[in-house]
C-alpha positions as CSV (number, residue, x, y, z in Angstrom):
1,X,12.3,29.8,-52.6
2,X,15.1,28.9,-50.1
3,X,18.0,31.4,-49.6
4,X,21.2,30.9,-50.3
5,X,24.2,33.5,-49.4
6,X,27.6,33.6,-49.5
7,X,30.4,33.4,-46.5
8,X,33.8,34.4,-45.9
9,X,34.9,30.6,-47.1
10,X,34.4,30.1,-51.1
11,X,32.3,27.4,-52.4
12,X,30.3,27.2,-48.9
13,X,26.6,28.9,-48.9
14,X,24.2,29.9,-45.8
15,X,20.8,28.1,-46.3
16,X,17.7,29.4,-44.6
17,X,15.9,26.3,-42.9
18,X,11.9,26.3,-42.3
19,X,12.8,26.2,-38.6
20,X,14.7,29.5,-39.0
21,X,17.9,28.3,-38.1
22,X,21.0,27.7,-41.0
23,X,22.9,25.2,-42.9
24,X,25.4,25.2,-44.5
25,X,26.0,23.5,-48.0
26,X,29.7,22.7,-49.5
27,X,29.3,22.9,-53.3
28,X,32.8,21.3,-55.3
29,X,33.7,18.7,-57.6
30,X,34.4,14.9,-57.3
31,X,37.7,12.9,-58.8
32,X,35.5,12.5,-61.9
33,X,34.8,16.1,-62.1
34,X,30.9,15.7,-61.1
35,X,29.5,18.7,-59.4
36,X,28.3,17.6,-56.1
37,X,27.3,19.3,-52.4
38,X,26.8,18.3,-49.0
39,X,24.6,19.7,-46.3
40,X,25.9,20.5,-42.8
41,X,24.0,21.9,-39.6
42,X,27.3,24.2,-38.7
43,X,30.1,26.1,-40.9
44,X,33.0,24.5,-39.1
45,X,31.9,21.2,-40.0
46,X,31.1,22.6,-43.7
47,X,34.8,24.2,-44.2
48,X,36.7,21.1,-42.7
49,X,35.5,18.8,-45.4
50,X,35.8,21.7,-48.2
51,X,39.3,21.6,-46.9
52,X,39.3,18.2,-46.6
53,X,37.7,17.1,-49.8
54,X,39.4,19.6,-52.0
55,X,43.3,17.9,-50.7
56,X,41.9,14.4,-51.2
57,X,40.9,15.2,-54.5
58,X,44.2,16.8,-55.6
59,X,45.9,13.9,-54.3
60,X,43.6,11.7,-55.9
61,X,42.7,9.9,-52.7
62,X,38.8,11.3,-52.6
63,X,35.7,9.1,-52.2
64,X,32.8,10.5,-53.4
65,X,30.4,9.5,-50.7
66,X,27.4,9.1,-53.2
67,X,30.0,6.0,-54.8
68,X,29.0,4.2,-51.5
69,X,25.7,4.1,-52.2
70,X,25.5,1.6,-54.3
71,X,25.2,-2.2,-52.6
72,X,27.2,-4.9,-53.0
73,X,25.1,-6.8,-54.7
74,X,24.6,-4.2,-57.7
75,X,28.5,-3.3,-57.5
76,X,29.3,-7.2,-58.4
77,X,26.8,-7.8,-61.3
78,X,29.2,-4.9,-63.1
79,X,32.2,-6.2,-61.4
80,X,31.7,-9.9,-62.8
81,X,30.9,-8.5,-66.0
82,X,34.5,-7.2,-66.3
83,X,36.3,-10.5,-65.0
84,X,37.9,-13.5,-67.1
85,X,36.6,-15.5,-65.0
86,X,35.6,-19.0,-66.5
87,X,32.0,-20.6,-65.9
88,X,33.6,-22.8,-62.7
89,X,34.8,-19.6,-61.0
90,X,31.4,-17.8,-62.1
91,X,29.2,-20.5,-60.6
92,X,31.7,-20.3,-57.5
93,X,31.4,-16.4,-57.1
94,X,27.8,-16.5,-57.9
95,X,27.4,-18.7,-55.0
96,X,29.7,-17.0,-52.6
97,X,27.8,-13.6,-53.1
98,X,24.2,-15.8,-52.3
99,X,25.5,-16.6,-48.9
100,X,26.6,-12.9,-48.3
101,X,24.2,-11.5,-45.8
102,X,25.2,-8.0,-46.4
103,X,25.0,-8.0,-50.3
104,X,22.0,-6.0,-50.2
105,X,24.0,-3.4,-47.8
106,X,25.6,0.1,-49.4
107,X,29.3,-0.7,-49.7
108,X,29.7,2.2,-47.7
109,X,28.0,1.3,-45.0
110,X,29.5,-2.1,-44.4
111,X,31.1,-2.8,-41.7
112,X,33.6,-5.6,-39.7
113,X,30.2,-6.4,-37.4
114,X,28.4,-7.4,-40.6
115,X,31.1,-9.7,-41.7
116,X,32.1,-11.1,-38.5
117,X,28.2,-12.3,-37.8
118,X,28.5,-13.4,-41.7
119,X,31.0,-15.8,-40.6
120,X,29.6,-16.8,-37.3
121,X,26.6,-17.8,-39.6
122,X,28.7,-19.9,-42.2
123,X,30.7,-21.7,-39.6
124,X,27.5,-22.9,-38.0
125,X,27.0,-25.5,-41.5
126,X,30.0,-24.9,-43.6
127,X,33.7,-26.8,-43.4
128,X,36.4,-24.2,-42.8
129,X,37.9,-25.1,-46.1
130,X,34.1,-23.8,-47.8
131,X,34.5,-20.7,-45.9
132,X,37.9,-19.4,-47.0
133,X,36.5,-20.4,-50.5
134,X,33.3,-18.3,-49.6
135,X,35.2,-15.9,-47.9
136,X,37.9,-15.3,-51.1
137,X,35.5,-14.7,-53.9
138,X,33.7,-12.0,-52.1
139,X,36.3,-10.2,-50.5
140,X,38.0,-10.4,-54.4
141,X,34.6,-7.8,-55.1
142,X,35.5,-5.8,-52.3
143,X,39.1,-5.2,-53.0
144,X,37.4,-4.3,-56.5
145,X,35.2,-1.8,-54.9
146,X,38.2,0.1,-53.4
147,X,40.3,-0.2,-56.5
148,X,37.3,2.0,-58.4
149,X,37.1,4.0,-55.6
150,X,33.5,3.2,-53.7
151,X,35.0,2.8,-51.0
152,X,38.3,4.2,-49.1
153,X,39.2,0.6,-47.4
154,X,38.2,-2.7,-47.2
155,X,36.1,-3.7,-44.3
156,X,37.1,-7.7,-44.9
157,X,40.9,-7.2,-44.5
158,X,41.8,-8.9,-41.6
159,X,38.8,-11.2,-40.6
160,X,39.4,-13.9,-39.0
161,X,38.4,-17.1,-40.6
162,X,37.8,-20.7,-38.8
163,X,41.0,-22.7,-38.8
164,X,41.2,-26.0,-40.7
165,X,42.0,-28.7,-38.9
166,X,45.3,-30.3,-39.6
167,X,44.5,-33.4,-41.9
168,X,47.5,-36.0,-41.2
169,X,49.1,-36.6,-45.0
170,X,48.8,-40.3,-46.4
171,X,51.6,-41.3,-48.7
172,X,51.4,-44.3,-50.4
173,X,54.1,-46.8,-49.8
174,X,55.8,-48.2,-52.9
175,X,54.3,-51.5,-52.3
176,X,51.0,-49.8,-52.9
177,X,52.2,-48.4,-55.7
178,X,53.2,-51.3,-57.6
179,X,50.4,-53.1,-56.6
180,X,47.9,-50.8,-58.1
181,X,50.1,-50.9,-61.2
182,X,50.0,-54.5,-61.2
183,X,46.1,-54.8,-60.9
184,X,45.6,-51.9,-63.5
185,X,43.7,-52.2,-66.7
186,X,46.2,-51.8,-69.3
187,X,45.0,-48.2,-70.7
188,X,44.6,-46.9,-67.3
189,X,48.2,-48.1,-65.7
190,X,50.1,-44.9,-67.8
191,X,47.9,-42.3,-66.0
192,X,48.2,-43.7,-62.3
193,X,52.2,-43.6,-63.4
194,X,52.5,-40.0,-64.7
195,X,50.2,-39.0,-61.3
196,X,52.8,-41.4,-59.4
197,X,56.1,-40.3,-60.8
198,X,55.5,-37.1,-62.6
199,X,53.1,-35.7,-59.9
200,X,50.4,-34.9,-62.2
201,X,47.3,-33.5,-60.9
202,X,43.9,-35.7,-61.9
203,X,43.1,-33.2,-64.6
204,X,46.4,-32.7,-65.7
205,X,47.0,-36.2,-66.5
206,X,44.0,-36.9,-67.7
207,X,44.5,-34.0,-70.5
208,X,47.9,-34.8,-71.7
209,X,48.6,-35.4,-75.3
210,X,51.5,-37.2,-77.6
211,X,52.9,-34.1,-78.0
212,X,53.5,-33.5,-74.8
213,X,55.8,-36.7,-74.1
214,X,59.0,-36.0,-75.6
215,X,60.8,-39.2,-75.1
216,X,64.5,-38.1,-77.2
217,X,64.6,-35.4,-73.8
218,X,63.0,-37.6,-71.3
219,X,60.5,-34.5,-70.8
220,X,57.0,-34.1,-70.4
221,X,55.1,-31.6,-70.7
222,X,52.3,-30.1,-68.9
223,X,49.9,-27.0,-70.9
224,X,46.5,-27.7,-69.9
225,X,44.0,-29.7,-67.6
226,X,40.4,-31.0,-68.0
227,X,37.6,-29.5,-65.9
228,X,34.2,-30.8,-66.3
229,X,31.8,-28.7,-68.2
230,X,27.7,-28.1,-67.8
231,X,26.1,-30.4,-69.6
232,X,27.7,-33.9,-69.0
233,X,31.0,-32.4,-70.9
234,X,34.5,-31.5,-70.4
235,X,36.1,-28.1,-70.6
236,X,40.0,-27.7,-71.6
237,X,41.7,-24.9,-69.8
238,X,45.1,-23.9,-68.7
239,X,46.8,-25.7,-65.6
240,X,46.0,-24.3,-62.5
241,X,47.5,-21.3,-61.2
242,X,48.4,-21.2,-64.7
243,X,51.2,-23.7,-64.0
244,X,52.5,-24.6,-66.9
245,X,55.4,-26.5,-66.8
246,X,58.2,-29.1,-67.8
247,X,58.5,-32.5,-65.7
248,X,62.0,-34.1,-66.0
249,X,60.5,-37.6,-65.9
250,X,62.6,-40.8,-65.3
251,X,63.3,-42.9,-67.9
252,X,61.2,-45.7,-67.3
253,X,58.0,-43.7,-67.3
254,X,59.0,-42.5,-70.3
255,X,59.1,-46.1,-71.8
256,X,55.9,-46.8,-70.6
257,X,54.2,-43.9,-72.1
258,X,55.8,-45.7,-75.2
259,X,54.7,-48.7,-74.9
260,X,51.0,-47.0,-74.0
261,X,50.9,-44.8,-77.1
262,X,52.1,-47.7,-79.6
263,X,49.0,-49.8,-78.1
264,X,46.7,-47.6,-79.4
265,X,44.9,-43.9,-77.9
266,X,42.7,-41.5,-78.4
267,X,43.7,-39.2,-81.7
268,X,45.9,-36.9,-79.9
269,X,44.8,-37.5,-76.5
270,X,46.6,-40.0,-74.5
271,X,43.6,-41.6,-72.6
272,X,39.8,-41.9,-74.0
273,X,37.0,-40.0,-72.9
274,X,34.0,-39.6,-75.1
275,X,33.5,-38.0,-78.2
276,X,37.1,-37.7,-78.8
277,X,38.0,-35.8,-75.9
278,X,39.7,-36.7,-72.8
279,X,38.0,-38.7,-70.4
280,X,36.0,-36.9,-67.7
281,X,37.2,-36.4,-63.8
282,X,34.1,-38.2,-62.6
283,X,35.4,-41.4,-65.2
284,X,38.9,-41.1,-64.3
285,X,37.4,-41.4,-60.3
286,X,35.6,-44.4,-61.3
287,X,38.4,-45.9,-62.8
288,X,40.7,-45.3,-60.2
289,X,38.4,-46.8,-57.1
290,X,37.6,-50.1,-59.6
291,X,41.9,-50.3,-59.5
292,X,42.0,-49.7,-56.1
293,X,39.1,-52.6,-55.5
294,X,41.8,-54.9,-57.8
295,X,44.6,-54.3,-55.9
296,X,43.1,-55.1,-52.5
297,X,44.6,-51.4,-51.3
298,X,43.3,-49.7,-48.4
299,X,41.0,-46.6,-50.2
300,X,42.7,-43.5,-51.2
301,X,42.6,-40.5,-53.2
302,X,44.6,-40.5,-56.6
303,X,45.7,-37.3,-55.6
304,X,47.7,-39.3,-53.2
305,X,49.8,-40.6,-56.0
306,X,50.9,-36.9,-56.3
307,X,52.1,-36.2,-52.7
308,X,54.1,-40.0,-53.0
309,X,56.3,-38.3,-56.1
310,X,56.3,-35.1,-53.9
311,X,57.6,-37.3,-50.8
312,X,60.3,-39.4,-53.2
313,X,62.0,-36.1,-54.4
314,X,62.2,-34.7,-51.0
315,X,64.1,-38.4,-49.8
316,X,66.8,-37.7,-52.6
317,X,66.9,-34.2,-51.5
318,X,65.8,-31.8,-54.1
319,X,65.4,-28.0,-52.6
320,X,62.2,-26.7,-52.0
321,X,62.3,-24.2,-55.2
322,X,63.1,-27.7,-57.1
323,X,60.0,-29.1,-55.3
324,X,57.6,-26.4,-56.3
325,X,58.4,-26.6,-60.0
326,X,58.0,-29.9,-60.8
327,X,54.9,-30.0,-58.7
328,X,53.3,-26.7,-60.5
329,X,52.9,-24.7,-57.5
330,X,52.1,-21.2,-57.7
331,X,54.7,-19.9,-55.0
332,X,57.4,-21.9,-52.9
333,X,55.6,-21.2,-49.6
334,X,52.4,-23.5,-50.8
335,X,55.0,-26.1,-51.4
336,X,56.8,-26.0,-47.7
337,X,53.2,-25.5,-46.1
338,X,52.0,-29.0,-47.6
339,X,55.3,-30.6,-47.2
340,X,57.6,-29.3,-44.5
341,X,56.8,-32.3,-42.2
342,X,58.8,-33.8,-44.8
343,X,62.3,-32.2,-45.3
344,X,64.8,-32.4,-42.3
345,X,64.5,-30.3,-40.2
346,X,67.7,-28.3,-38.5
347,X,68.5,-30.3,-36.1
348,X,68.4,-33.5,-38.0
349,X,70.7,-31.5,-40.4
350,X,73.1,-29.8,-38.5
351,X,73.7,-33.3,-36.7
352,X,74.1,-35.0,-40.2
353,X,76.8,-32.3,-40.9
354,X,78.8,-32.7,-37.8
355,X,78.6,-36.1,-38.1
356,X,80.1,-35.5,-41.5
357,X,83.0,-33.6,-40.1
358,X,83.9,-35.7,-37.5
359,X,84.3,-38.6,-40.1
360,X,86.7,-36.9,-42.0
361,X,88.9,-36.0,-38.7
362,X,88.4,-39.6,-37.4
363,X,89.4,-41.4,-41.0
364,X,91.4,-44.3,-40.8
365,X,94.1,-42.0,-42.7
366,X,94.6,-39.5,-39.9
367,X,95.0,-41.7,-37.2
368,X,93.3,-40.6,-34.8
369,X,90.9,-42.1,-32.5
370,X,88.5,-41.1,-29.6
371,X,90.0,-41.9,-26.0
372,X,93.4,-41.9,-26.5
373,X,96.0,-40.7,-25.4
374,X,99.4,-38.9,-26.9
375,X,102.5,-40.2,-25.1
């Protein structure tokens, strides 16, 4: 039977070893009030984390060292459980933790090497924009993992990830514009025009209803956006980042989306999909290229449509908080990070307002001019 004995510190025990020599084992009580003890070869080793452990867990800042036990892997099955995450973002996170070489790793036992090589690994087959996907959804679990207390930090903060490369932004010119209006199938010519001067997204526009036009206050609405589901079907979900929004749309668009609902739609849907629902991303992408072909327009992306409104509203100088509204961004910074190429920028603006001011003084009113002279 091993012996245990008392010392001069409370809650720390002498243990006989089989070698004859001594340990020395710390017996308290975790955040969750679980009795627990730790083994250590010498008593100063023992009473500085009694000491230790006993302040953290007053202050509440205590890991429990058997918390970082358990892998990643096993920590996320319990942590996805728990998220309102929808199937997309599932499938996505489900994916992200595959890739993970260090899922079967204690979370305590990870560390910056094990990410870093991660990485290394990814950016070997993987676009940068994949990896920050990648990189998101597992360090999401992570940050979980410290918020329930496994683990006292989080060993992703402040990876470095492989830099995108800076894609140069096409903008349709309004010639483009109308000539893919022009060359439209009828049905089809009110979405490229909400995407075009509304700055819907795809799914946005391809999931907007009657209700949602309200002509009387040349408004329109946006509360939802079609995704496509499993199966060959379409899922209706908020807008994302959850932006929903009002559009102050011009009045012209809103007499088209007049004239397009009076020709005839889909029940309450403005455009027809299937099965009475809203038409899927993959047919609104087949649409869109078979428009393209009638127009005889170089090839581009319908989301395209959306950075020529964005461009247009930064030419009549709307602000950038103006900007991000209309456009449904989640924060003001997304917006000047995709478009601050296009807003003057202070030189072009401090010139425009000198020139401004030197008008005024030179006006054919004052009578003054450059060069000359006062007798």
């Amino acid at each position: 039977m091993t012996k245990r004995t008392k010392t001069r510190e409370p809650g720390i025990y002498a243990v006989e070893r089989a070698d004859g020599g001594k340990s020395y084992e710390v017996a308290y009580r975790n955040a969750d009030g679980q009795r627990r003890q730790e083994t250590f070869r010498n008593f100063n080793a023992a009473r500085d984390f009694k000491r230790r452990s006993h302040h953290e867990v007053k202050a509440g800042t205590y890991i429990d060292a058997a918390d970082g036990k358990i892998t990643l892997g096993e920590y996320y099955q319990g942590f996805r459980a728990r998220q309102l995450w929808d199937d997309s973002t599932v499938s996505g996170a489900d994916r992200s933790l595959r890739t993970c070489t260090f899922s079967s790793v204690p979370l305590g036992k990870i560390r910056s090497t094990h990410v870093e090589e991660w990485i290394k690994g990814l950016s070997e087959r993987l676009a940068p924009s994949t990896i920050q996907t990648t990189f998101h959804h597992v360090n999401t679990v992570m940050r979980g993992a410290v918020r329930d207390r496994h683990i006292a930090s989080n060993p992703l903060e402040g990876t470095q990830l492989p830099r995108q490369a800076n894609e140069e932004m096409h903008i349709p010119s309004a010639e483009t514009v109308a000539a893919i209006l022009s060359a439209s199938a009828d049905h089809w010519r009110a979405l490229w025009a909400v995407c075009a001067f509304a700055g819907l997204r795809r799914g946005e526009a391809a999931a907007l209803q009657v209700q949602d036009v309200r002509s009387l206050e040349r408004r329109l609405r946006v509360d939802r956006q079609v995704q496509r589901a499993n199966g060959g079907g379409v899922r209706i979900k908020a807008p994302k980042y959850n932006s929903n929004r009002t559009i102050y749309a011009p009045e012209d668009l809103m007499e088209l989306l007049a004239v397009h609902i009076a020709s005839g739609i889909n029940g309450d849907w403005l455009f027809m999909g299937s099965r009475g629902n809203p038409p899927k991303p993959d047919a609104v992408n087949y649409v869109w290229q078979k428009t393209l072909k009638a127009a005889d327009v170089e090839p581009f992306g319908l989301h395209d449509l959306r950075h020529f409104y964005a461009s247009g509203l930064i030419a009549a100088g709307e602000d950038v908080v103006k900007v991000q509204r209309q456009l449904g961004h989640k924060s003001p910074s997304i917006t000047l990070n995709t478009y601050s190429h296009l807003w003057p920028d202070a030189e072009d603006t401090t010139r425009a307002a000198a020139t401004g001011l030197m008008r005024q003084v030179l006006s054919p009113h004052v009578g003054i001019e450059l060069g000359s002279e006062s007798g």
